[in-house]
C-alpha positions in Angstrom: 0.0 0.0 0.0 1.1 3.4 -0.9 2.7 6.3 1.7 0.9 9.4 1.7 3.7 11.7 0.0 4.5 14.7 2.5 2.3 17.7 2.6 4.1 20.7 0.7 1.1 22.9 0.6 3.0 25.0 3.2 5.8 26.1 1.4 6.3 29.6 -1.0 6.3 28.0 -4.4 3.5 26.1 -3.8 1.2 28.6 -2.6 -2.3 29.7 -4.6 -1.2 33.1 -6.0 -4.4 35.6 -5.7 -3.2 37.8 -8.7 -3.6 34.3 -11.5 -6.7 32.6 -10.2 -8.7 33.6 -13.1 -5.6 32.2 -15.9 -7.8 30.2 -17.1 -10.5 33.3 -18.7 -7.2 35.7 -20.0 -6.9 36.1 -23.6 -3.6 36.2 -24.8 -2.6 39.9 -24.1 -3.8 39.4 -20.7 -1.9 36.5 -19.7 1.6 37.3 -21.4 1.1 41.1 -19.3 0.9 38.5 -15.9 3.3 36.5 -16.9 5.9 39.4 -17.7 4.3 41.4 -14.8 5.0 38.2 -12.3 8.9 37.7 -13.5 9.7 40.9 -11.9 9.7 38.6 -9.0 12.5 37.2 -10.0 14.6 39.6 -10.5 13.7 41.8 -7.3 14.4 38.0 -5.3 17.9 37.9 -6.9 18.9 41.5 -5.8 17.5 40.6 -2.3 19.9 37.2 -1.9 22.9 39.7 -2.4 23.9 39.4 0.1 24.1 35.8 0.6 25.1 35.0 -3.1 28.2 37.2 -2.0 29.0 35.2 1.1 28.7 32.0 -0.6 31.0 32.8 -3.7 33.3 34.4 -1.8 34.0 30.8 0.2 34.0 28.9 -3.1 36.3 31.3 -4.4 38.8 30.3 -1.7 38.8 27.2 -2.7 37.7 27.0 -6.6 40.6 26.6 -8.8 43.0 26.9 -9.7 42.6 25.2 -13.0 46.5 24.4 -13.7 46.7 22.9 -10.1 47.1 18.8 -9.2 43.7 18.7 -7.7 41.7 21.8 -8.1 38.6 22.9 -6.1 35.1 22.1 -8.2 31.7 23.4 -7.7 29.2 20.9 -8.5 25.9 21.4 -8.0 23.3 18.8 -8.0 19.2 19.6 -8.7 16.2 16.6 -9.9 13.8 18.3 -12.8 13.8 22.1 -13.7 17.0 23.0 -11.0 18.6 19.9 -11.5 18.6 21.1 -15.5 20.0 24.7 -14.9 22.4 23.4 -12.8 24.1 21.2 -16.0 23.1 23.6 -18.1 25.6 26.5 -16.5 28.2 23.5 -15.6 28.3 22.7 -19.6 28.3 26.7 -20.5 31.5 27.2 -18.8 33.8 25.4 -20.9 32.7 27.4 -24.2 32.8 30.3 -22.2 35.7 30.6 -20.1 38.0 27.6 -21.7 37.9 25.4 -18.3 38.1 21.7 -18.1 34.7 20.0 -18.3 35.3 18.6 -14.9 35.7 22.1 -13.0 31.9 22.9 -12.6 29.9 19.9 -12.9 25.8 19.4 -13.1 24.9 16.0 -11.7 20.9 15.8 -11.9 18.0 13.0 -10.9 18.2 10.5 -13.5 21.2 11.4 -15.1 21.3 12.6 -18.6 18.1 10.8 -19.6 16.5 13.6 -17.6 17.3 16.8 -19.4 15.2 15.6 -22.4 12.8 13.5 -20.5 11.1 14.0 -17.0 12.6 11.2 -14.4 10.5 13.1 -11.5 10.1 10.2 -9.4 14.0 9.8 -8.7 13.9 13.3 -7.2 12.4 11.1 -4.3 15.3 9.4 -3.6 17.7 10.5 -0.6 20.5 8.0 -1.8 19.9 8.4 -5.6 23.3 10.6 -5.9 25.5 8.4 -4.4 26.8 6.4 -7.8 27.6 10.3 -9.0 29.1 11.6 -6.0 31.9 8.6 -5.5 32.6 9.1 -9.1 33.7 12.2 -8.3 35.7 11.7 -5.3 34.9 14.9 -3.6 37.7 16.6 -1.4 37.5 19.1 1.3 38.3 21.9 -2.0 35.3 20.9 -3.4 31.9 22.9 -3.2 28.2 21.5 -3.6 25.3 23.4 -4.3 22.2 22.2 -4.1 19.4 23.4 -6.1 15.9 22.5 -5.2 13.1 25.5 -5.9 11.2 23.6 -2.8 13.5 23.2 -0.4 12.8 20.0 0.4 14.0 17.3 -2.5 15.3 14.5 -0.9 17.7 13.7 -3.4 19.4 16.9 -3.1 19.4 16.9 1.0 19.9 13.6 0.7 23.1 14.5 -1.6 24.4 17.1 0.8 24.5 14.9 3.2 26.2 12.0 1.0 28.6 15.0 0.5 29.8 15.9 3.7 30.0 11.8 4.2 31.9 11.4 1.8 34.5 14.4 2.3 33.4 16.2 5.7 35.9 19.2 5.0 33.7 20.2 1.2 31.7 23.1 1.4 27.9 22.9 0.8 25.1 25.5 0.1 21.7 25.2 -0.9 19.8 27.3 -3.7 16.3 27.5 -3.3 12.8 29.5 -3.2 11.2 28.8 0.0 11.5 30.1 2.9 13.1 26.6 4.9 15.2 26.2 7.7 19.0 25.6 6.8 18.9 21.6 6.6 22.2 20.1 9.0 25.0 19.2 6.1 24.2 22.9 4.4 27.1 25.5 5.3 25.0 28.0 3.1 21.3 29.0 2.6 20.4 31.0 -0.6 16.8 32.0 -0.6 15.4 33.5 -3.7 12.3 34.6 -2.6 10.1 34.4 -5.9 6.7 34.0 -3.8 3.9 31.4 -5.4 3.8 30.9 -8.9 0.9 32.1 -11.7 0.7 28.3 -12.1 0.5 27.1 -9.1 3.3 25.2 -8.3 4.9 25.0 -11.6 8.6 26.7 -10.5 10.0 26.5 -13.9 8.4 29.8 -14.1 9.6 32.3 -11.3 11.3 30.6 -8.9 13.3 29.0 -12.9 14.1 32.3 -13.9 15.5 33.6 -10.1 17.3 30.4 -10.0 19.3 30.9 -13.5 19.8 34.7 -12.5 21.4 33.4 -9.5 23.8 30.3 -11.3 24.7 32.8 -13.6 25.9 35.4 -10.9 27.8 32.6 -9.3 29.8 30.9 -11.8 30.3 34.8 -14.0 32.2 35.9 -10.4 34.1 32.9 -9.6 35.4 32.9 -12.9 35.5 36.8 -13.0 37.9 36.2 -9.3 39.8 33.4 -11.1 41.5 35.2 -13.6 39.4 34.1 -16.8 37.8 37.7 -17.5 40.0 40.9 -18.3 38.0 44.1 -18.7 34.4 42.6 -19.5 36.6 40.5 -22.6 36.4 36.8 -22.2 39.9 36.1 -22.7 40.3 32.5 -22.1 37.5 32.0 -25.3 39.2 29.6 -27.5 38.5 30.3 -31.3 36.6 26.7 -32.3 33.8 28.3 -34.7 32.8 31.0 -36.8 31.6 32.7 -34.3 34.4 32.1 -31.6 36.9 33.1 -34.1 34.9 36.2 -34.3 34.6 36.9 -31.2 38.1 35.9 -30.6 39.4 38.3 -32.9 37.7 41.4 -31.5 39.3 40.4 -28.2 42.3 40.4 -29.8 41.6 43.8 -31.8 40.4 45.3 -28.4 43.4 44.4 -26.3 46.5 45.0 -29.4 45.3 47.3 -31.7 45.8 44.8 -34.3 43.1 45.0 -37.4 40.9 42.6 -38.0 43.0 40.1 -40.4 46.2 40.9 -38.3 44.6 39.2 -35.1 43.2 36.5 -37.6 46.1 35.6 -38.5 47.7 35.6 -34.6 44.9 33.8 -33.3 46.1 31.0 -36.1 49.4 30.8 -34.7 48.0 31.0 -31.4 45.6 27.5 -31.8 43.2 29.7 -31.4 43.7 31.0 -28.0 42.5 34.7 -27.5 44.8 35.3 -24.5 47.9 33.4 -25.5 47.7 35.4 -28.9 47.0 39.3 -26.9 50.6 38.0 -25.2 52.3 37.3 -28.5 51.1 41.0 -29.5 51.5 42.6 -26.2 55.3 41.0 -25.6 56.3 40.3 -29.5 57.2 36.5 -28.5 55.9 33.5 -30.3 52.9 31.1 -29.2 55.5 28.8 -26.8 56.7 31.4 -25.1 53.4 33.4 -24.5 52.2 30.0 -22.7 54.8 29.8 -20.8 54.8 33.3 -19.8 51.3 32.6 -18.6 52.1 29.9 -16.8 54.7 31.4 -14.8 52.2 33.7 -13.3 49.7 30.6 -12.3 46.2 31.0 -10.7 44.6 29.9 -14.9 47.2 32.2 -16.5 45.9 35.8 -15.5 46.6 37.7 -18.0 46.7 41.1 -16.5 49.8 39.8 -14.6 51.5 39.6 -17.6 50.3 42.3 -20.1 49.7 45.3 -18.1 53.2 46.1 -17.6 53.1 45.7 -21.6 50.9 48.7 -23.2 49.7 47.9 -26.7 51.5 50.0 -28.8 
């Protein structure tokens, strides 16, 4: 015989919302003006967790990174359905983005990869269900976990926190979610984006969706903002793969030499591609070698303002 499942109709993202219970007799106008007129919510709960987003990236920061080193600290986050998809969606942007290894930032969800295209809801129900993922991993005390859950209260996420600080009590752990819960005991930090109830009821890929990728895009833009990967508002460490990288690339390259357009085509050739390891060539007049090593004497993911502002493009 079936358990009763437990009673969530206490918490924040499953609460009726006053302003949608008539959804159902909007036209269209009306009910794309409460949608947009809702998803403010979102963005007034991400300026309100500020403060703790800050607190929480700065103690992954202390530990994340860096990339060249033996065993580098990782933030991994771990989410079942809608959170458990952001989380591998900004876990697989970062690599594209910021040229890290795959492993840095890593999105384990419910279900495993079969869930991002098809819904594996009932393994969010299991407090165990990460354990395969998170021993794979071999999680050390320079790791960080976050937990997503919009809820609060998915017992495959707690139930991975707590696998977590099993399995390496010294890794820091934080939980992202909408509702207002109390700070469950293997959680070093609570990040409440308070989106309120939803204009369909319960369905948090809306609001308390939206807050949560405002708030995974904040944290993994400043730790790799703090790690060296950014100079200016460039994305330096971009690594020219497509059309549109190579664009992209070369701009960098334009912006930060001087070079024309073909000119830091043709250095980001001799460069494999490499954005920063071709503004050093420029910067220093050395070839592709001895740009990377120049980089890599100054560690921390090659920052590349210790090595080119001292050099002023000419």
């Amino acid at each position: 015989m079936a358990t009763d499942p437990p009673n969530r109709a206490r918490l924040d993202t499953e609460l009726d919302n006053p302003r949608s219970r008539a959804l159902h007799q909007l036209d269209v106008g009306a009910c794309v003006e409460l949608l947009q007129t809702e998803d403010q919510a979102a963005f007034d709960a991400a300026v309100q967790a500020r403060a703790a987003l800050v607190a929480f990236i700065q103690a992954v920061a202390s530990r994340f990174g860096p990339c060249d080193s033996p065993s580098p600290g990782r933030l991994i986050y771990i989410g079942a359905g809608t959170s458990g998809r952001l989380g591998v969606l900004d876990a697989s942007e970062a690599p594209p983005t910021f040229c890290v290894p795959p492993g840095l930032i890593v999105g384990i969800i419910a279900g495993g990869e079969g869930a991002l295209r098809r819904s594996s809801e009932g393994r969010e129900d299991e407090p165990d269900g990460a354990r395969t993922d998170l021993e794979a991993l071999a999680l050390t005390s320079r790791d960080t976990v976050l937990g997503i859950a919009a809820g609060g209260t998915t017992p495959y996420v707690l139930g991975g926190l707590q696998l977590a600080k099993a399995l390496a009590p010294g890794c820091l752990t934080g939980l992202l979610t909408c509702a207002r819960v109390p700070k469950p005991p293997a959680c070093d930090h609570l990040i409440l984006l308070a989106t309120g109830p939803e204009v369909l009821t319960g369905s948090t890929r809306l609001k308390a969706g939206t807050a949560t990728k405002l708030a995974l895009n904040t944290i993994s833009t400043t730790l790799m903002v703090q790690s060296g990967r950014v100079y200016g508002n460039l994305m330096v460490d971009v690594r020219a793969t497509n059309d549109k990288l190579r664009d992209r690339a070369a701009r960098v390259v334009s912006t930060l030499t001087g070079l024309d357009r073909a000119a830091a085509l043709a250095l980001l050739d001799r460069a494999d591609g490499h954005a920063k390891v071709a503004v050093v060539m420029a910067r220093l007049t050395i070839d592709a070698a001895t740009a990377r090593a120049k980089l890599a004497e100054v560690g921390v993911g090659g920052r590349l303002s210790a090595v080119i502002d001292q050099h002023p493009a000419a």
